[in-house]
MARKOL-924906 format. One record per atom (N, C-alpha, C): x, y, z. Coordinates in steps of 0.2 Angstrom, whole numbers, padded with zeros to 4 digits, always signed. Layout:
% MARKOL-924906
XYZ
...
//
This chain:
% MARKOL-924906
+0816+0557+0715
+0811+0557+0721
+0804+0556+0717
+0798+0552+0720
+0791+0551+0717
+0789+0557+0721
+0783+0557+0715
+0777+0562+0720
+0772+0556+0723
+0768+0559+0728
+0765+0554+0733
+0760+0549+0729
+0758+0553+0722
+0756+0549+0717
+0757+0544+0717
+0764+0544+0712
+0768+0539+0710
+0769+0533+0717
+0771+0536+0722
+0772+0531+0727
+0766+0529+0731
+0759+0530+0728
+0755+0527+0730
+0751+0521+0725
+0756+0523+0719
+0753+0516+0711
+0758+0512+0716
+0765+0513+0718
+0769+0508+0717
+0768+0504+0723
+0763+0506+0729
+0760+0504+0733
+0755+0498+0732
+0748+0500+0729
+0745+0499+0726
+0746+0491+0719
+0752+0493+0715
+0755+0487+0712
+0758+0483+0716
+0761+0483+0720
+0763+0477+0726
+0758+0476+0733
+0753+0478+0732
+0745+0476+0737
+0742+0472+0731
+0742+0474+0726
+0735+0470+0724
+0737+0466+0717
+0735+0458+0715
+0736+0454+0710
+0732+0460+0702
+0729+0462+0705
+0724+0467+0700
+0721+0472+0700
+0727+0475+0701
+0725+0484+0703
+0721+0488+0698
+0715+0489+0698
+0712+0494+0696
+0711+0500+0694
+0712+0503+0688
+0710+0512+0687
+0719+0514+0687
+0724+0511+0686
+0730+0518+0686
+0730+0523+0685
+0733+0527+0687
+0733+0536+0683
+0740+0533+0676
+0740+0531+0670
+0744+0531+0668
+0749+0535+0667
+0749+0543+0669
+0756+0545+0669
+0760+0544+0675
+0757+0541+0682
+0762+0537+0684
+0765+0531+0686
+0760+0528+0681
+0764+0520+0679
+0768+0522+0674
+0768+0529+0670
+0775+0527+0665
+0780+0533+0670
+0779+0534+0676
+0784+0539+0678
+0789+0532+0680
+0783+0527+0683
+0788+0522+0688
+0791+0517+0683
+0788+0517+0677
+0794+0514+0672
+0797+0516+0671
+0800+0523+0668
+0804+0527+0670
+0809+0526+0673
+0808+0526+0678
+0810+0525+0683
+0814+0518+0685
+0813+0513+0682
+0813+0505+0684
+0810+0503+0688
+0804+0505+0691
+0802+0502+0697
+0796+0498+0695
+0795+0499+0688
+0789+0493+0687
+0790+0491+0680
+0786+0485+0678
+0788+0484+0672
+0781+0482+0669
+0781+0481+0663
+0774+0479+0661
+0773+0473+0658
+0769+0465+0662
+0770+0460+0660
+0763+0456+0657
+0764+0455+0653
+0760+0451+0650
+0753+0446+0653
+0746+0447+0654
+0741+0443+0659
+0736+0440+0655
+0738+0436+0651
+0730+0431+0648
+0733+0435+0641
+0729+0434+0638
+0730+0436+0630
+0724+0443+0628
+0723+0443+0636
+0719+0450+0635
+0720+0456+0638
+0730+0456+0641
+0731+0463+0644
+0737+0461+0648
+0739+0466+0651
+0745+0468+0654
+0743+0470+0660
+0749+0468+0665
+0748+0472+0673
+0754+0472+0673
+0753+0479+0678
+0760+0481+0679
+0763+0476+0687
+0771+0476+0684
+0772+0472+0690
+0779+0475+0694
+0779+0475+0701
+0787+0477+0704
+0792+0476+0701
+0800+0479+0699
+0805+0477+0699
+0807+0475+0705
+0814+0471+0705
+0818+0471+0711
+0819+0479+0713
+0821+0482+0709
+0821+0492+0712
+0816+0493+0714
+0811+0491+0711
+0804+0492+0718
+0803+0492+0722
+0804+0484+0723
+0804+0480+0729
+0808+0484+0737
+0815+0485+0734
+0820+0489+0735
+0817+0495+0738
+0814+0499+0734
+0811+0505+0736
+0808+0504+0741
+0803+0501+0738
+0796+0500+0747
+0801+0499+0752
+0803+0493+0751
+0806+0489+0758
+0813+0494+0761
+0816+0499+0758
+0818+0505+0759
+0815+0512+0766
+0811+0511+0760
+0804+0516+0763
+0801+0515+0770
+0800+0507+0769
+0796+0504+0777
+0801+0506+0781
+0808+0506+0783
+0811+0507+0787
+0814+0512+0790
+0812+0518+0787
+0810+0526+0789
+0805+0528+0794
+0808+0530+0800
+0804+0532+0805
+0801+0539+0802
+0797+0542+0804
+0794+0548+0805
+0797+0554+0811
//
């Protein structure tokens, strides 16, 4: 289970080409995890990007009534 933390980077990295400020303990929770990986952007950094489990997870998630 994520903390709402965690499920709000992994929101945040499937909203934006260029997300912003991570908390890095939970980009390494949701590597951990599989749900992101870290992929190589220009020769000056790295962004984190969804797995297919990611992908998985959200599109999981949307489908949950309240």
């Amino acid at each position: 289970m994520l903390s709402h933390h965690e499920f709000a980077t992994l929101v945040l990295v499937n909203g934006c080409s260029e997300p912003a400020e991570l908390d890095c303990e939970d980009v390494e929770a949701l590597l951990a995890h599989d749900l992101l990986t870290l992929e190589s952007h220009g020769p000056n950094g790295i962004r984190p990007q969804l797995t297919a489990e990611g992908c998985a997870y959200l599109k999981a998630l949307s489908r949950v009534r309240a």
